[in-house]
N, C-alpha and C positions, 0 to 999 in steps of 0.2 A: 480614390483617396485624394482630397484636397490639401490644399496648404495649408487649412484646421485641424484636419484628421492628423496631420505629420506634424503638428506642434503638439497636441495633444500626446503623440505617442514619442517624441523626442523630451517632453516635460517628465514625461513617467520616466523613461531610462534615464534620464537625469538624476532626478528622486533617488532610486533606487541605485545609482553611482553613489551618492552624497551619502547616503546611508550606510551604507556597505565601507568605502574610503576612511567613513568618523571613527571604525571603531580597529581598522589598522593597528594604533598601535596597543590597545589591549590583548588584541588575539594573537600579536608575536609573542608575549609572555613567555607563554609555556604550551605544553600539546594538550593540558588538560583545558587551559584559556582557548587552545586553537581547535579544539573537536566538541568541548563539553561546556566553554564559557564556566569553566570554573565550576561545575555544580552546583548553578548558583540560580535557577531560572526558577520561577515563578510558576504556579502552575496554567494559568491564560496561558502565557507565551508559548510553555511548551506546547500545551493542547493547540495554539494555531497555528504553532510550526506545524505539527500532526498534518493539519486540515489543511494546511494550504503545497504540505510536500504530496501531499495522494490528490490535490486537484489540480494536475496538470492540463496544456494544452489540449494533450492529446484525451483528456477525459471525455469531453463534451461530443467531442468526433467517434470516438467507441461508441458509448451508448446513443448516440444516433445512428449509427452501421446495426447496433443489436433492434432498436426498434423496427428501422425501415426492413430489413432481411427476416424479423421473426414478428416481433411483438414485446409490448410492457414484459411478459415474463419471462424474456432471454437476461435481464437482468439478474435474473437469482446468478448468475455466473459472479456479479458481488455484493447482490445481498446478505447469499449463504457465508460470507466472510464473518458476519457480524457474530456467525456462534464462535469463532475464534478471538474475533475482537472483545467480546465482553469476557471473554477468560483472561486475555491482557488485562482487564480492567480491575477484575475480583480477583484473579490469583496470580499472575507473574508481575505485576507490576511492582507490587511491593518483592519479590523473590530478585528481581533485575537490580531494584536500588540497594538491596541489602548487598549483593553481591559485591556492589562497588565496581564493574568492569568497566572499560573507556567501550567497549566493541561487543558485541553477543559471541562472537569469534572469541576473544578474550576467554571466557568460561570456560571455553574447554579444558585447559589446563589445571584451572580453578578446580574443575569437579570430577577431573579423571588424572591429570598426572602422570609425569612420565616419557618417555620418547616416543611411542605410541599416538600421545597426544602432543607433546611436544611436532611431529610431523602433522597429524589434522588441523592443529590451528593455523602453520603455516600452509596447510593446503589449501584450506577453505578459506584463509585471507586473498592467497592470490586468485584463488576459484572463485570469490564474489567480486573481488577491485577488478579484473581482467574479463571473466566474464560473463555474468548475469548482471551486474550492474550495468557493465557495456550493452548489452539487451535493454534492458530496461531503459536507459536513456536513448538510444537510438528510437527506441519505441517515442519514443517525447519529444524528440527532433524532428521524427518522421510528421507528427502532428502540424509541426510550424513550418514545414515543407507544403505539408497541403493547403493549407492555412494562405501561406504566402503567395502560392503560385497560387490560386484564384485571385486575391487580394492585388499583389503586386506582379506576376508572371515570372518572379524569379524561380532558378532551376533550384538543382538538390544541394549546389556546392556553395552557388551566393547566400542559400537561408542556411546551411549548416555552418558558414562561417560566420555573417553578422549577425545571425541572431542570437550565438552561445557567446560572442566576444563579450558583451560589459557582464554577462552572469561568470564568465569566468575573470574577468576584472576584478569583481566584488568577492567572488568566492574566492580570489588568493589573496588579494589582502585581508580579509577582515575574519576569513577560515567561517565558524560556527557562530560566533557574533553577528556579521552581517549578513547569514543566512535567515536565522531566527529574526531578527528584526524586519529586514526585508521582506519577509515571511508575513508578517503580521501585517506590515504594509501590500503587500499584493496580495493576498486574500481579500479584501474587501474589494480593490477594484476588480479583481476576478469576478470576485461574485456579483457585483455589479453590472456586468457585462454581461454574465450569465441571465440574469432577470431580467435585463432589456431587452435582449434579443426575443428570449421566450416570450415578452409582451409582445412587440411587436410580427413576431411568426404567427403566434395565433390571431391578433386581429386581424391580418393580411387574408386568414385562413378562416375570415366569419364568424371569430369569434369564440371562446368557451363553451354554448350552450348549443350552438351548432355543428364544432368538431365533431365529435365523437360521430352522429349521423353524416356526416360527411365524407369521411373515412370507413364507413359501412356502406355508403354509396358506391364507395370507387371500388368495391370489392375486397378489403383490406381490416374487415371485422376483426379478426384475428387479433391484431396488432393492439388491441382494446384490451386485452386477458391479461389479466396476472396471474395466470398457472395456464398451462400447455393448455390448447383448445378441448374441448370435452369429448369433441367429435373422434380425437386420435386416437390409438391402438396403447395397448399399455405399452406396446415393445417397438411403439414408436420411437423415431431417432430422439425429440422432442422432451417423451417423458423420460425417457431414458437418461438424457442430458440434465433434465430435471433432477430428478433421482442422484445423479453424479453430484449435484453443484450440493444439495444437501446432506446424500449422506456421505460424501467422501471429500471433497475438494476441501473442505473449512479445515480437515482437523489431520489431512495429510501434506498440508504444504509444508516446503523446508521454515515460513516462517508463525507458524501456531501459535508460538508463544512469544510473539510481540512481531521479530523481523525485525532486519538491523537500524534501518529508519525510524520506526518506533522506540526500538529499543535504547536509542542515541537519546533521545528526549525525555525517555524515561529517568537515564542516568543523567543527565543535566539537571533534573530537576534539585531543587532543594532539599526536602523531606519524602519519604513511603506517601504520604499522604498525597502531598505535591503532584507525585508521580500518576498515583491512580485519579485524583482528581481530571489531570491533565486526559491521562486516555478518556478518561470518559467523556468528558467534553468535547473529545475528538470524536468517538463512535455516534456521539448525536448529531454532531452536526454533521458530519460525512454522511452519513444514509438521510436524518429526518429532515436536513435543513436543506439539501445540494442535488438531491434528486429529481425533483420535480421542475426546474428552468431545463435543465437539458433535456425531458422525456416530453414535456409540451411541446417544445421546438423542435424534440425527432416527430413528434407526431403533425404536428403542422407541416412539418413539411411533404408528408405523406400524399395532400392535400394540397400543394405549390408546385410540388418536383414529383409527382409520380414514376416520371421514367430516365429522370439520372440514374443510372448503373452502379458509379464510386458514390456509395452509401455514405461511409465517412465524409467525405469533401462535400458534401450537400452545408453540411453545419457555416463550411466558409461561404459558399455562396450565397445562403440565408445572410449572411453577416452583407454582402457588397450589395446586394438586391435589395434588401428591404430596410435597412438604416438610413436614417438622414445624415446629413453633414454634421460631424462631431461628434453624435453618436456612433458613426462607422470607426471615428481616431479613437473611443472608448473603449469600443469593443475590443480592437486588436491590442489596443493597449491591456484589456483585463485577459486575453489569450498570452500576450508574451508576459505578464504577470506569474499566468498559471504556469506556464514555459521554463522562467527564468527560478521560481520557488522551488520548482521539481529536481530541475537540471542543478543547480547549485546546491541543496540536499546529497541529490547523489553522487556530486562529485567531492562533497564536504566526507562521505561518507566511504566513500571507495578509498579518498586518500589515507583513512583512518586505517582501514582495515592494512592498506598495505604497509604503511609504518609504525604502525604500532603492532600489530601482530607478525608483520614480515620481516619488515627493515629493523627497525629498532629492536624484536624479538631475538632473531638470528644473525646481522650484521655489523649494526653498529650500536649495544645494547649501552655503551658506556659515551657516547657522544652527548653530548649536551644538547641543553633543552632548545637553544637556539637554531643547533644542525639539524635537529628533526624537524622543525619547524621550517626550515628550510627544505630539507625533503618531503615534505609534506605540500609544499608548493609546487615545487619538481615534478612531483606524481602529479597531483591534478594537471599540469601540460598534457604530460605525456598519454595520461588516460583521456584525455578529452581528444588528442590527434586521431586514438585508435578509435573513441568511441564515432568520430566523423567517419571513418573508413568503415564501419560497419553500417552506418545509416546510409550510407548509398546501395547499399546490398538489401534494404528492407524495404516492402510494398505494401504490407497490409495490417492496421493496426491491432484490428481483433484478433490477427492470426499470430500477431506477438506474443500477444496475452494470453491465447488460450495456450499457444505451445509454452508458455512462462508457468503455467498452471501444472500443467503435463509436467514438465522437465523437473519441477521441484515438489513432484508430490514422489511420496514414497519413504521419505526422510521425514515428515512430519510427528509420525509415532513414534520417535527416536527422540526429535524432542522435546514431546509428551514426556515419555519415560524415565528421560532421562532426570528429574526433577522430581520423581514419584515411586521409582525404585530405584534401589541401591546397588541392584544385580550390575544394570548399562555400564559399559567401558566405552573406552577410544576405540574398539575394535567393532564395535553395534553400530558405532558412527561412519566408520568406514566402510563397512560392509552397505549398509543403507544406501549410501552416497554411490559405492561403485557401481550398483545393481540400479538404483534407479539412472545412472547416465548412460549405463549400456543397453537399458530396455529403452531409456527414450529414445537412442540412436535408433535401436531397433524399429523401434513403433514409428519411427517418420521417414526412413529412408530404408527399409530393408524390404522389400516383397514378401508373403502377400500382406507385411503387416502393415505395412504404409496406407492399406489401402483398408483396415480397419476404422469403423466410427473413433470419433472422438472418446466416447465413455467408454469401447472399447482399450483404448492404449491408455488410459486411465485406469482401471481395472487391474489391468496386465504391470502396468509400475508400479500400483501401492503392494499389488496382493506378491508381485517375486520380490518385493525390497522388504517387505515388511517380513518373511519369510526368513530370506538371509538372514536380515536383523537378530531374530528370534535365534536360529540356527547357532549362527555364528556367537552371541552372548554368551549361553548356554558351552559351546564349547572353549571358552578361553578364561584366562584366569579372572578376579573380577580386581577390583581396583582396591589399594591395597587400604585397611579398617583408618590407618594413621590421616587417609587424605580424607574418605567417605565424612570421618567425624572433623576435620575441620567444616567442610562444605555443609556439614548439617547442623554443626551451629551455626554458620555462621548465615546462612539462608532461612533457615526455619522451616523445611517442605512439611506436608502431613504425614505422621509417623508411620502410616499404616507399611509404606513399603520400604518402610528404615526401620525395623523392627530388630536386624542382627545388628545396626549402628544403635538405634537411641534407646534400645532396652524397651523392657514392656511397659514402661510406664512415659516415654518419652511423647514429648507431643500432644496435643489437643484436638482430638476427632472432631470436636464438635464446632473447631475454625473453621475444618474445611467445608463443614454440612454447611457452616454459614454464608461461606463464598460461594459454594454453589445453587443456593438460595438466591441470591445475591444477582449470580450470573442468569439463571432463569428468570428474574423480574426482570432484570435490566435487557435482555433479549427482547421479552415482549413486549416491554416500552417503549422500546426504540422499532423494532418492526412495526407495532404499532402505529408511533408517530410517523412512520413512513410510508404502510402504504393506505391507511386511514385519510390522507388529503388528499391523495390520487385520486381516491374513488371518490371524495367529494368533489373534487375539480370537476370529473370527468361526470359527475350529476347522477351517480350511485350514492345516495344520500342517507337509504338505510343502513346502507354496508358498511359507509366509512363513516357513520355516526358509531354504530355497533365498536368497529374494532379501534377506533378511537376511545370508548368509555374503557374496553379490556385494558388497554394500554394508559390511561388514567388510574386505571384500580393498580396495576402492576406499579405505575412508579409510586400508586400512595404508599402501596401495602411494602416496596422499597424503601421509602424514606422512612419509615413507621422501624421498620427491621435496624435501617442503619443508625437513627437513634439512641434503638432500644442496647445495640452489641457493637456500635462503631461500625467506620472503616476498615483500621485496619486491627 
């Protein structure tokens, strides 16, 4: 790093001080100014907050650990996202905006009522601000850990304190104003950064037309496949894990139907419209647009670094080895871009959950709009101290993420259900939750379960939570008709499983056949657009012509549909 590369990257924290600071005193207002900007966002912006909170540091370092250790198709771990993401897009999005909540946590109350749930949403506010967002972000630290100590040799306690200080700067002054804004500005040079480096990995690496034989040279064929090798067993670990990423992981995570990130930007947004506009603009450009710089650059490096061991940290050492001067102050600048977008999201997003569903819920529901706002500042300290205190306890990034996957499946078909029929209470919710935290415990620290495959402990949490779920519904009373028929005007779900609420005549079947219309084109156009380049990159020219025209026909016969019956 030169004295260019460190102006380069002191001009960006600059920037994004300036930005953050300008909008101070708008987001003291009020907490709906400090979490949601007033619901008043556009639908670009939200969609770039989207894109630029899920492209963190630590992204480009995962999916080069999944390349070098498997191949192209270890990534279905989040491609197979996308069948959830296009259900945000065709059916909860507009369900989210109608709702009007500040929090996805918020809903509970909304749609179950009662002390029952009165106690879940205070559970699950402190259960996501204390700890799975703490997960989550230490996963994002740990990134700019690896990152730095190639880069600069700083340890784990110099980059977990200067690198969160001006994102936590910006994130208490300016709350969700100078997130989203910020947002919009470190997206581009993220991705910026992200394109360079993948140019210059692969020239370093011979070139595009030479990769792919180059890496079938060194014995690393493999790593070329998007679907598990042909050669393997069907009851391989591989296809197995396969088989898991699609037919279970999309549609059993705690967050199926949007996630609280998502669903923050959803409720910013202006109009239903607004909202789905946004996600969808988000779902393309995270798979079709962002995919391809980070999986060139794992794969070049396959071919540079064959026998570095820390898979993830190859991606920084691509960055010090093979960039010129000022390029190199780019790069790290579009890395703590990605860093700082993520981390101030989830910390914009943890302090919500804990003030508005916790603090202001149960302690000080009559303080002014000023004192939450001020507590709402309070948190983010004190959540960002504990989140440093856990990032020196983590090592490995992909094993965040897969346990992050694990730990929060199980509860997903709860909230499927809970939006589709009318039977779910606060008690399906709880039961969900208990069962999958004590099987995850199970599945990772208890003998001989610990020492089951991944798809194994997967398995074993959706199929005992989903059980309880059922079990436990069935036995408890359901939630009483007076709350059901507010929440069903006032959402609009498809009648078919509100049938003792909206009478026989209530509802329009033929919305939902439309959404899900809707969500199968938009699927294949986006899978489409994603991995149809790949395969022309990589110089499979009939294959990713082919599934590039499917995915051409999909979004016509989409826009044609959306036309013909709308949005929303």
């Amino acid at each position: 790093m030169t004295g260019i590369d460190w102006l380069i990257v002191g001009a960006y924290m600059a920037a994004s001080l300036w930005i953050g600071f300008s909008l101070t005193r708008r987001a003291s207002s009020s907490l709906s100014e400090f979490f949601l900007s007033g619901r008043n966002l556009p639908w670009w912006l939200a969609g770039t907050s989207m894109v630029a909170t899920t492209f963190s540091a630590d992204t480009p370092l995962y999916v080069t650990g999944l390349v070098r250790q498997h191949g192209i198709y270890e990534n279905w771990q989040w491609w197979a996202l996308l069948l959830s993401g296009m259900l945000a897009v065709f059916v909860f999005a507009r369900y989210w905006r109608r709702a009007g909540v500040m929090t996805d946590v918020e809903l509970i109350e909304l749609r179950y009522g009662g002390r029952p749930a009165a106690v879940l949403r205070g559970f699950k506010a402190v259960y996501f601000a204390f700890f799975i967002h703490t997960i989550i972000k230490a996963q994002v630290i740990l990134a700019m850990v690896k990152i730095l100590d190639v880069a600069v040799g700083w340890g784990k306690w110099e980059v977990i304190a200067v690198a969160s200080i001006v994102t936590i700067a910006y994130a208490l002054a300016s709350g969700y104003w100078g997130v989203v804004w910020t947002d919009f500005f470190q997206i581009i040079v993220a991705m910026a950064g992200a394109v360079l480096l993948a140019v210059y990995a692969v020239d370093a690496a011979g070139g595009l037309v030479t990769l792919p034989a180059r890496i079938a040279d060194s014995g690393r064929a493999e790593a070329l496949s998007f679907l598990p090798p042909a050669g393997l067993d069907v009851w391989s670990p591989a296809v197995i894990a396969f088989a898991g990423y699609l037919g279970l992981v999309w549609w059993s995570r705690y967050s199926v139907d949007g996630g609280g990130v998502i669903v923050q930007r959803m409720a910013s947004c202006r109009t239903e419209k607004d909202a789905l506009a946004a996600t969808f603009f988000f779902n393309i450009t995270h798979y079709a647009v962002r995919t391809w710089p980070w999986i060139l650059a794992a794969l070049a490096s396959l071919v540079l670094y064959p026998s570095i061991t820390d898979h993830e940290s190859v991606y920084a050492v691509m960055m010090m080895d093979l960039l010129p001067t000022g390029a190199r102050g780019l790069m790290l600048a579009s890395l703590l871009a990605a860093f700082m977008s993520t981390l101030s999201s989830y910390l914009n997003l943890s302090s919500a959950y804990f003030v508005n569903d916790f603090y202001k819920r149960f302690i000080r529901p009559h303080a002014s709009e000023r004192h939450h706002v001020l507590a709402a500042r309070l948190s983010m300290l004190g959540l960002s101290v504990i989140t440093g205190i856990v990032t020196y306890q983590v090592e490995s990034i992909v094993g965040v993420f897969k346990f992050l996957l694990a730990f929060g499946s199980g509860t997903g078909l709860v909230m499927l259900l809970r939006w589709f029929w009318w039977r779910v209470n606060a008690w399906t919710e709880i039961a969900a939750i208990a069962v999958s935290m004590g099987l995850s415990f199970l599945a990772y620290l208890v003998p001989p379960f610990a020492a089951w495959s991944y798809s194994s402990k997967l398995v074993l949490i959706i199929a005992g939570s989903a059980l309880a779920a059922f079990i436990v519904t069935l036995a408890t009373s359901p939630v009483p008709f007076d709350r059901l028929r507010q929440f069903y005007r006032l959402v609009q779900p498809p009648a078919l499983g509100w049938r003792p609420v909206s009478g026989p005549h209530g509802g329009d079947g033929g919305l939902f056949v439309r959404d899900v219309t809707h969500w199968a084109y938009g699927v294949t156009l986006v899978l489409g657009a994603t991995i149809g380049p790949g395969l022309l990159l990589l110089g499979r020219l009939s294959a990713g012509a082919g599934i590039l025209l499917v995915s051409g026909l999909a979004g016509f016969l989409l826009a044609r549909s959306v036309g013909r019956r709308g949005w929303v």
